[in-house]
Structure formats: structure tokens, C-alpha cells
C-alpha positions as CSV (number, residue, x, y, z in Angstrom):
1,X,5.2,-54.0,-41.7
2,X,8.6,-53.0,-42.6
3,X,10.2,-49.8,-40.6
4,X,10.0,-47.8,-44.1
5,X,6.7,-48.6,-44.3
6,X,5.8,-47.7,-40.7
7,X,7.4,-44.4,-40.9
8,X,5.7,-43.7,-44.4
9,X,2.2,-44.2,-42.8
10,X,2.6,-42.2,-39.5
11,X,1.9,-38.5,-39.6
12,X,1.1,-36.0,-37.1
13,X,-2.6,-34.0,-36.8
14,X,-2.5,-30.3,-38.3
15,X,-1.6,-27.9,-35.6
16,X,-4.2,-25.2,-34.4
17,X,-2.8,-21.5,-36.0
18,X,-2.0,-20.8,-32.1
19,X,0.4,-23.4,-32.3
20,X,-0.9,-26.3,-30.1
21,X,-2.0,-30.1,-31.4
22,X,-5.6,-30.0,-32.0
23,X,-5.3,-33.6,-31.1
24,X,-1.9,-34.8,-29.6
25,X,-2.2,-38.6,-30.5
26,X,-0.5,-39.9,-33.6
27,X,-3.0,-41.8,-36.4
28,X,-1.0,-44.7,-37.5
29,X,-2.4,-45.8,-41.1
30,X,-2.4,-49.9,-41.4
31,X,-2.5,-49.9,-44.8
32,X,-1.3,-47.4,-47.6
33,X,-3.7,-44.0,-48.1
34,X,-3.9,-42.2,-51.2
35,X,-2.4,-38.7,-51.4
36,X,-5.9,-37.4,-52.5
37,X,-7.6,-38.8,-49.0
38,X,-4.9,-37.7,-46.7
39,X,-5.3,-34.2,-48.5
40,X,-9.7,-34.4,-47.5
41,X,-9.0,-35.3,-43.9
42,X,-6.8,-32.2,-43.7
43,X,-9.3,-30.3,-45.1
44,X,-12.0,-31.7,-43.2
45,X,-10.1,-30.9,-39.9
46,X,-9.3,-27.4,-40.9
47,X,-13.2,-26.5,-41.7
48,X,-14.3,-27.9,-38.4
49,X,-11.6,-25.8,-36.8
50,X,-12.9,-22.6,-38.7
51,X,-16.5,-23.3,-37.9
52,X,-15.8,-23.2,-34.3
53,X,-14.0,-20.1,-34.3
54,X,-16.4,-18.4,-37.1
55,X,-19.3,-19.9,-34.0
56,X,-17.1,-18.3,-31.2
57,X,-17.0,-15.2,-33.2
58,X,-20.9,-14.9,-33.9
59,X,-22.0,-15.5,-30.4
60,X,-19.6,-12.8,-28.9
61,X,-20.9,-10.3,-31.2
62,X,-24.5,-11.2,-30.8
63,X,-24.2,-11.1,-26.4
64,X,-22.3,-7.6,-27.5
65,X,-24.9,-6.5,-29.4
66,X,-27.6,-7.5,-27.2
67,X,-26.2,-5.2,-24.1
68,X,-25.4,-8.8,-22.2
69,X,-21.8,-7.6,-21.8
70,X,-22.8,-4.5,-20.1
71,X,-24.9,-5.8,-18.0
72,X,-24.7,-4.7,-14.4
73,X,-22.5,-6.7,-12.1
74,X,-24.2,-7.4,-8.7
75,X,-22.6,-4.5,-5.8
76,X,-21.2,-6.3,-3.1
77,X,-22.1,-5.1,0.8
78,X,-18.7,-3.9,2.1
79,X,-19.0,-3.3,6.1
80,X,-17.0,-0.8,7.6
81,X,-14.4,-1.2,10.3
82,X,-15.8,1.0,12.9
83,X,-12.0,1.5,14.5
84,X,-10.6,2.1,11.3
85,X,-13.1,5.1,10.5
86,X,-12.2,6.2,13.9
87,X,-8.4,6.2,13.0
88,X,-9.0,7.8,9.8
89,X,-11.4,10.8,11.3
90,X,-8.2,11.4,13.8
91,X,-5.5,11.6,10.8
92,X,-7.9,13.3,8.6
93,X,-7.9,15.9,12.0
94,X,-4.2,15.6,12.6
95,X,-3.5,16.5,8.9
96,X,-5.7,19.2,9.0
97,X,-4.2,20.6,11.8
98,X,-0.7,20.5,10.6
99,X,-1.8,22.0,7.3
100,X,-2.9,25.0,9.3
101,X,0.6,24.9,11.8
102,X,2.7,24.8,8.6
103,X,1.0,27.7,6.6
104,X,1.3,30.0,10.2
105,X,5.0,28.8,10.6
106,X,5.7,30.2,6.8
107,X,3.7,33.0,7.5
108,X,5.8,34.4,10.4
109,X,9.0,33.5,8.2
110,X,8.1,36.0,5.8
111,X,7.4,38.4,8.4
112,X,10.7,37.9,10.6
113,X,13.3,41.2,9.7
114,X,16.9,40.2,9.1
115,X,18.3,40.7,12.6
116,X,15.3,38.3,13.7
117,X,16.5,35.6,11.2
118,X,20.1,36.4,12.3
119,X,19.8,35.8,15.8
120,X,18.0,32.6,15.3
121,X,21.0,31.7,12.8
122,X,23.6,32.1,16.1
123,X,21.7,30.6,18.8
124,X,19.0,27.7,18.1
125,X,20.4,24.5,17.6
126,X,18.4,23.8,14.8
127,X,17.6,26.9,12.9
128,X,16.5,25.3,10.2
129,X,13.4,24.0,11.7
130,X,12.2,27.4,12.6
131,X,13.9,29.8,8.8
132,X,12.4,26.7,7.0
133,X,9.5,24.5,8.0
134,X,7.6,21.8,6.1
135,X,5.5,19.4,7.3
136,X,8.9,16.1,7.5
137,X,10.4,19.1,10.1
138,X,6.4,19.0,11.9
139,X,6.2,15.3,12.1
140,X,9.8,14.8,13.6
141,X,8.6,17.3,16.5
142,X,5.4,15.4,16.3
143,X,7.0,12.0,16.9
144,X,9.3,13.0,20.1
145,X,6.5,12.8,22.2
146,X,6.3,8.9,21.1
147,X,8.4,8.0,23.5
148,X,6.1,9.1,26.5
149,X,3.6,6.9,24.5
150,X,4.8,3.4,25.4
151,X,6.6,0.9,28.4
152,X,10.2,1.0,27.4
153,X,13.3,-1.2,29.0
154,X,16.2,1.1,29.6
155,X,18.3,0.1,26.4
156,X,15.8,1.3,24.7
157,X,17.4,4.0,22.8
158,X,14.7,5.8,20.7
159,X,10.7,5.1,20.2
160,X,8.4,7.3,17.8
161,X,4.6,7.2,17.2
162,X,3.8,9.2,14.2
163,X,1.2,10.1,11.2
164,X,2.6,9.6,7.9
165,X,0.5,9.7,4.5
166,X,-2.5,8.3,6.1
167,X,-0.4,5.3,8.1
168,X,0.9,5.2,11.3
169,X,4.2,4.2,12.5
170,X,5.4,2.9,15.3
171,X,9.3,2.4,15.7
172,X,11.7,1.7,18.3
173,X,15.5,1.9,18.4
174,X,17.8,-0.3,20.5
175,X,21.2,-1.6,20.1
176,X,19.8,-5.0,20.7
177,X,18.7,-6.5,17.4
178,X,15.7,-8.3,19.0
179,X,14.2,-5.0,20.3
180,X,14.4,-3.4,16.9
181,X,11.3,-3.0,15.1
182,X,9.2,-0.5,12.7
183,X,5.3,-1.6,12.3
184,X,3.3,0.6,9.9
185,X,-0.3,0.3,10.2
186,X,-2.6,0.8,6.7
187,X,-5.4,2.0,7.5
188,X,-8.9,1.2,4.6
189,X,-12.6,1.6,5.6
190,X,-13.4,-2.2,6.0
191,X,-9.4,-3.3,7.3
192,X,-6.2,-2.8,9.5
193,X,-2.7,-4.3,8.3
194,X,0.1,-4.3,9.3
195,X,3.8,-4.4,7.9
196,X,6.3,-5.4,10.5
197,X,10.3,-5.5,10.0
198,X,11.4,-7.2,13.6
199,X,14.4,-9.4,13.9
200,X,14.1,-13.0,13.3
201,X,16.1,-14.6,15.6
202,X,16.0,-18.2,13.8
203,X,17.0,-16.6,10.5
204,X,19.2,-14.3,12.2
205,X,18.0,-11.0,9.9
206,X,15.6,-8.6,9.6
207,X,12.2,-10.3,8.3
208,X,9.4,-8.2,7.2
209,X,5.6,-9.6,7.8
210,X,2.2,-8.6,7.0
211,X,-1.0,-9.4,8.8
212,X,-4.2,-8.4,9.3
213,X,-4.5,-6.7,12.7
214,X,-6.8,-8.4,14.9
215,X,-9.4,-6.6,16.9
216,X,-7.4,-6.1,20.5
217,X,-4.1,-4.5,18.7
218,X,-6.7,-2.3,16.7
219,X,-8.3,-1.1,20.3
220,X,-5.0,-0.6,21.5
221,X,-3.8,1.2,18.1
222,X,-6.4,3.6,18.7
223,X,-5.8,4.1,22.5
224,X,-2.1,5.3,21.3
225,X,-3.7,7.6,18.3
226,X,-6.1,9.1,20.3
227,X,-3.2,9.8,22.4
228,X,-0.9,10.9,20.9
229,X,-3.6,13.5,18.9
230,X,-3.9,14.9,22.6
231,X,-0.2,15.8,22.7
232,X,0.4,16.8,19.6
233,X,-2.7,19.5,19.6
234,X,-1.6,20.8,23.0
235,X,2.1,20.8,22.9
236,X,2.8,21.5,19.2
237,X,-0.5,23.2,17.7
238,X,-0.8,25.6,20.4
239,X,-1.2,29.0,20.0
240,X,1.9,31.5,21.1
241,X,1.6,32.8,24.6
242,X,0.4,36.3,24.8
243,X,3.4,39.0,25.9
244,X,3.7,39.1,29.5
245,X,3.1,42.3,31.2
246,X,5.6,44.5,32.8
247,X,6.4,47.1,35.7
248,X,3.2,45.8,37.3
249,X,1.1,47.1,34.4
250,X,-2.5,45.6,34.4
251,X,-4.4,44.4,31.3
252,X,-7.2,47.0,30.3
């Protein structure tokens, strides 16, 4: 067989209407077809291809139909984290207790006179903190008593424990890269993770890592909240001190 006559008797399968080979070999014809046969396979091949999918079709709408699409998925047993629950009851508390500290700090705002507000203007450092509270200005007083928290080397510049949207934070500041990090814990029912940004001292950058906290760093994560909920309630949630008595008076 000639090359014009080789080409002449080699075609290609219909495609699918997606677009792929509904078979990807090539039929090579030995001898000449008519126009009239190649015309029935074609047709023959397109009918098989629109039973199927007319097939297809049916039997989704009958299992629709018959409610077998609906039908109700077995409920997996999800076990609690007993240490998580734990960390969550203390930020649920935490929260709670800021909530109330924040809506007392406005409250005495609106009730300060103008030479009140002046004064604090002129002599606080920060009298932003006290004409203006929200909760950023509660958790940045919260999170100075991180330091007292945690071991620190000297050149340890900064460290702060905190409660932030339901995660915890725990970040320390050094001019050394290697004793730079921020790990924020995510706290769900079942898990702990944690997302670390630390210094990698083989890439020579800041990485950032996320594992699964294991069960002694979740102990120990729930030593420091537990913690830290102690200082917070009794240094910054406290209520104002009652006016002190003068000239020897005596409380009736």
C-alpha cells in the first residue's frame, strides 16, 4: 500500500462532546471502505455514546427520586480535648471579664468633668489609654505581665502572653534573630495547633511552621493560661480602692 493510500484509509474515532477520544487508538482500514459504511460506524458510535449518557441520566433521577440522595450520612464520634475545653472555658472567662472592664472604663469616661479630662491630658503618659479605652488598649496592659510569665536570658528584650480572638500568643523580642519568635496557639474542641514564626538558622530567615501540639506543651500551655488569668483578674480587673479616710476619722 502506497502512502496516498495509507493516508486515505486512516481516520481518527469521533471525539466525546467534552472533547476527549472516546477511544485514542487509530483504526487503520486494509482495504478501501465505502463512504456509506464509514458514515454507519459513526453513527453506530454516536448512539452507544448517547445511550450511556441517556442511562446515566435515568439512574440519577430515579436514586433522586427515591430519597437515596438524601439519605442520612453516618455522624462521626468526635472526642473532645479535655485541655482544650479547659483553655477555652478560661478565654471564654477572660473575655467576659474584659467585656465588663471596658464597658466600666467608658462609663467613667462619660462621667469625668472637663478639668478631670484636662489634668489627665498634662500628666499621664499615655492619656489615651485612660480618655479612650477599647479592648487592643486592655490587652496591651494585659500582656505586660507576660514577661513575669516565663525564664528569660538577659537580652531578652520584650516577652508577652496574651488572649486574642480566641488564640493565644506567645511572643518574645530579642535583638538576636535566633531568640525571636511569635507562636499562636488555635484552640478547637477535639485539637491544639500551633503556628510558629522562629528563625531558621539553615535558611537564614524567618520560617513559619504549623504542628499539632502534643500533649506536654498543651499541659504546659495551660499552666501559663491559668496563670496569667490569675494576674490579669487581680491586677487589671480589680475593683478601685475605696477613699482612704482622713484626720483619724473612723468608718461608721
Amino acid at each position: 500500500m502506497d502512502n496516498n493510500q495509507f493516508q486515505k484509509n486512516v481516520y481518527q474515532v469521533p471525539a466525546s462532546p467534552s472533547g476527549e477520544s472516546l477511544d485514542a487508538s487509530v483504526v487503520i482500514v486494509d482495504t478501501e471502505m465505502p463512504q456509506t459504511e464509514v458514515e454507519q460506524k459513526f453513527l453506530a458510535i454516536e448512539r452507544e455514546y448517547v445511550r450511556d449518557t441517556f442511562n446515566q441520566m435515568t439512574q440519577d433521577l430515579e436514586m433522586s427520586l427515591s430519597g437515596y440522595d438524601d439519605r442520612t450520612l453516618p455522624v462521626l464520634e468526635v472526642t473532645p480535648h479535655p485541655t482544650a475545653l479547659e483553655l477555652k472555658q478560661i478565654a471564654d472567662e477572660l473575655q467576659e471579664r474584659r467585656a465588663r472592664h471596658l464597658a466600666s472604663l467608658i462609663k467613667r469616661v462619660q462621667e469625668m468633668g472637663f478639668w478631670e479630662k484636662t489634668k489627665i491630658r498634662l500628666f499621664e503618659k499615655d492619656p489615651s489609654a485612660i480618655l479612650d479605652p477599647t479592648i487592643e488598649k486592655i490587652i496591651d496592659q494585659e500582656s505586660e505581665l507576660g514577661r513575669e510569665l516565663f525564664e528569660h536570658d538577659d537580652d531578652v528584650k520584650q516577652i508577652r502572653y496574651f488572649l486574642h480572638n480566641d488564640d493565644w500568643f506567645h511572643e518574645q523580642e530579642s535583638a538576636l534573630p535566633t531568640k525571636k519568635f511569635t507562636n499562636k496557639y488555635e484552640i478547637t474542641e477535639t485539637d491544639i495547633w500551633k503556628s510558629s514564626t522562629f528563625f531558621n538558622q539553615q535558611l537564614g530567615s524567618f520560617v513559619t511552621r504549623t504542628v499539632l501540639v502534643d500533649e506536654a506543651e498543651s499541659q504546659n500551655l495551660l499552666i501559663a493560661s491559668k496563670k496569667y488569668y490569675e494576674k490579669v483578674t487581680g491586677t487589671v480587673y480589680v475593683k478601685a480602692p475605696a477613699p482612704r479616710l482622713r484626720f483619724g476619722s473612723k468608718k461608721k
